[in-house]
C-alpha positions in Angstrom: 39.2 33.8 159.7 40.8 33.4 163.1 41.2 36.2 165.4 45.1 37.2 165.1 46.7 36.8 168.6 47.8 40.5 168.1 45.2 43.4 167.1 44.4 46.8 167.7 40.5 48.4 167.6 39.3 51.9 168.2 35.9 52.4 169.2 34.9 55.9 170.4 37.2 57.5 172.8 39.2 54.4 173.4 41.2 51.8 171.3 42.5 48.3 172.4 45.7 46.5 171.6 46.3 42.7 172.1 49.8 41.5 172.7 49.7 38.2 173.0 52.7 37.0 171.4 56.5 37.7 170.9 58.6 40.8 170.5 60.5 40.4 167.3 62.0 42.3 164.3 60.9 39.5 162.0 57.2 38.9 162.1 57.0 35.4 161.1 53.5 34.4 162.9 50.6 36.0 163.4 50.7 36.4 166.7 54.4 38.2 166.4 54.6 41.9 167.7 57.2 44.2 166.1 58.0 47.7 167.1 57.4 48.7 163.4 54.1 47.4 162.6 52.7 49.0 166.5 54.3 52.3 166.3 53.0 52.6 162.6 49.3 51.4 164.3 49.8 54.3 166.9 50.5 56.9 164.9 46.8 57.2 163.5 44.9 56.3 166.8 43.1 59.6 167.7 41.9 57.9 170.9 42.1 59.4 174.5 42.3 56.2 176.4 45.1 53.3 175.1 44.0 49.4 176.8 47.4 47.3 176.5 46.3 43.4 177.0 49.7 41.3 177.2 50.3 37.8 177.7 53.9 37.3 176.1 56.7 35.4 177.1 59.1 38.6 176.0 61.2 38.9 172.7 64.1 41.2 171.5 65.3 44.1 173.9 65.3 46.4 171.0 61.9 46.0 169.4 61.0 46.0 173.2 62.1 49.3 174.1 61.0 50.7 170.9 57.3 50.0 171.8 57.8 50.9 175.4 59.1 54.3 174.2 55.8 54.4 171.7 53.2 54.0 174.0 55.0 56.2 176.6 55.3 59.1 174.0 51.7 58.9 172.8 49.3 61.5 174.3 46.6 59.0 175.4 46.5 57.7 178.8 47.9 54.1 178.7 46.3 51.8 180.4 48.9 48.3 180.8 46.7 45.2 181.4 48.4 41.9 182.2 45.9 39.0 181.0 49.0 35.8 182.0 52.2 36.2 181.7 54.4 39.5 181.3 57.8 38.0 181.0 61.1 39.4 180.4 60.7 42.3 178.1 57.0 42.3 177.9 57.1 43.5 181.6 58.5 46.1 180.0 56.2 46.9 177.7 53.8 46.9 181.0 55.8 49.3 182.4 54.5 52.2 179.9 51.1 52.2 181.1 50.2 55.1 183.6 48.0 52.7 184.9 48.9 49.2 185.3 46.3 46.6 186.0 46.8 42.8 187.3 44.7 40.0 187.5 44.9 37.9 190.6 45.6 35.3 187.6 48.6 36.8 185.9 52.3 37.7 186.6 55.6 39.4 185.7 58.9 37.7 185.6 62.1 40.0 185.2 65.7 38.9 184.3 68.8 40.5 182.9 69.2 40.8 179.1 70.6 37.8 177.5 72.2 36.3 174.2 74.0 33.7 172.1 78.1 34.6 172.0 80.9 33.1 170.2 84.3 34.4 169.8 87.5 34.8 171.6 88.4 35.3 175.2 88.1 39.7 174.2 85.2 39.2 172.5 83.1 37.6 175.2 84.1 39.7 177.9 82.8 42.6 175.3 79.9 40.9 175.0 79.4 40.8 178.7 79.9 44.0 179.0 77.2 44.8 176.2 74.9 43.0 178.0 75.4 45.1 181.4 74.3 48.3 179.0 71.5 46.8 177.5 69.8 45.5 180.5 70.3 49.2 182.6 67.7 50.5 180.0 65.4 48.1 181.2 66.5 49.1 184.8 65.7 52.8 184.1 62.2 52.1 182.7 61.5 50.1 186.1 62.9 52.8 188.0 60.6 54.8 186.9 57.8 54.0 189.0 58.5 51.6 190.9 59.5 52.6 194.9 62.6 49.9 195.6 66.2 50.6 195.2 67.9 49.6 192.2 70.4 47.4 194.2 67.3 45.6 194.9 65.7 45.5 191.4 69.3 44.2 190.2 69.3 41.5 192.9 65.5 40.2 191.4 66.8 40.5 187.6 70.3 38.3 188.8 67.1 36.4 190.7 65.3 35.7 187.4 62.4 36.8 189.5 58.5 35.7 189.2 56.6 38.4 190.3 52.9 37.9 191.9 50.0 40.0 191.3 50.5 41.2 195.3 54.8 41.5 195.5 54.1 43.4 192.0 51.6 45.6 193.8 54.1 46.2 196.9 56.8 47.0 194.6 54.2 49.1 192.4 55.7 47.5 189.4 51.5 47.3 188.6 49.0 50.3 190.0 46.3 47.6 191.1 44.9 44.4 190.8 41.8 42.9 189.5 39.5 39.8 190.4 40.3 40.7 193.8 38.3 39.6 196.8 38.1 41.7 199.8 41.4 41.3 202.1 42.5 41.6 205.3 44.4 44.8 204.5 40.8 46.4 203.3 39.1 45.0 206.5 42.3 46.7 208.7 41.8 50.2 206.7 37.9 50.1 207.7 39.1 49.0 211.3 41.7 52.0 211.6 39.1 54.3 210.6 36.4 53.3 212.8 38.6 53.1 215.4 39.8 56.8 214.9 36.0 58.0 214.9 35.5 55.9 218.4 38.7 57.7 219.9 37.5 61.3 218.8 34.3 60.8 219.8 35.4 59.8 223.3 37.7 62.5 223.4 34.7 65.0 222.7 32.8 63.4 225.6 35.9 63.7 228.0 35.9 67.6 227.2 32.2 67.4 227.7 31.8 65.9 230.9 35.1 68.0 231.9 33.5 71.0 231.1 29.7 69.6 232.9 31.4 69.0 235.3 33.1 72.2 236.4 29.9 73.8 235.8 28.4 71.9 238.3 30.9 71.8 240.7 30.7 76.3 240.4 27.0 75.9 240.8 27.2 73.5 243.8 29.7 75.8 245.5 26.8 78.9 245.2 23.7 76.8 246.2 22.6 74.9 249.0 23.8 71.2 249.6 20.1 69.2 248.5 19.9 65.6 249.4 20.7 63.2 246.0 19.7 60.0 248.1 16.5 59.6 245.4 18.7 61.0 242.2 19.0 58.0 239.3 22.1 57.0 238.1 23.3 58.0 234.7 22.7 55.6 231.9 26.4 54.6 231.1 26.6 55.7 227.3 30.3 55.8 226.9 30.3 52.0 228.1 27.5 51.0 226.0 28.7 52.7 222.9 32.4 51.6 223.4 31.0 48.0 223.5 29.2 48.3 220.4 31.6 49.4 218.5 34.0 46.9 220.4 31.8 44.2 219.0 31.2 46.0 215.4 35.3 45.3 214.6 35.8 42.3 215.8 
């Protein structure tokens, strides 16, 4: 039998649902996702950590919403995984997780809600109108979490907008992303640390030699002047360890 593009398993502590497929009242393939048939499946998972793997083009608002609003009310932890695409409402649906995981291979597109009209001149403005409703709930889910206005997130729905795994990450539309190598921001972080431990350390050496140095000028002032013709010069450790480190972050 062929695996079925949408599942759910529970092992242990932890169950995992595959959405790879549309959101639809009417499941007429097997890889079809209705609210029904997932909210039914959630009700008797016991686990304490829900996996979410999507790759779905998107569906109908409604049955959209409805799972959104499942998997946010459950009492695991969700855990929202995008595996390719998370289009339309299915970025939604990723918008439940209280973690939200992207591969360097995946993304989110976001657009306003749209539909088929016919009718008169009234009727279509209605329609319109509708339309503006329907796609704010989207816009309160996003809002949610992630740390833009929502005059921006309106511009990127009007934008039909494709989302990378790093603009998703900026926006924090997704929590982090996976298959990552190391970057230049990582390599900067390690750099601003290090050089914050080089700057205090100097700074306790200033205070040091500050303070040697008073003490020897109190004890030169109460003893005899003795020649320093054969004294050795300091080694020069705030050079050498100023260069090391110097040469350690470039």
């Amino acid at each position: 039998m062929n695996k079925k593009y949408y599942s759910l398993v529970q092992e242990n502590n932890e169950a995992t649902i595959n959405i790879y497929g549309d959101i639809t009242s009417w499941e007429w393939f097997e890889s079809d996702v209705s609210s029904y048939t997932l909210s039914k499946e959630l009700e008797v998972i016991e686990a304490d950590t829900i996996h979410v793997y999507i790759n779905s083009y998107g569906g109908e608002v409604a049955e959209g919403l409805a799972i959104y609003n499942a998997l946010k009310r459950h009492k695991a932890k969700i855990i929202t995984h995008t595996d390719g695409f998370a289009c339309s409402i299915a970025s939604v649906i990723f918008m439940a997780g209280d973690e939200r995981i992207m591969s360097t291979a995946s993304l989110l597109m976001i657009h306003n809600a749209w539909t088929y009209a016919k009718g008169n001149a009234n009727e279509l403005r209605k329609q319109a109108d509708d339309l503006d409703v329907i796609t704010q709930a989207s816009i309160n889910a996003y809002m949610m979490d992630i740390n833009i206005t929502e005059d921006e997130l309106k511009q990127l729905l009007d934008n039909e907008t494709w989302l990378s795994p790093q603009s998703a990450l900026d926006m924090n539309f997704c929590t982090s992303i996976v298959n990552e190598k190391d970057s230049n921001k990582a390599s900067q972080s390690v750099k601003k640390s290090l050089s914050k431990m080089i700057l205090d350390i100097q700074n306790k050496n200033k205070i040091k030699e500050s303070t040697e140095d008073l003490g020897e000028k109190n004890n030169q002032e109460n003893e005899p002047q003795q020649n320093n013709d054969n004294k050795e010069p300091e080694e020069p450790k705030q050079i050498l360890m100023g260069s090391f480190f110097n040469a350690l972050l470039k």
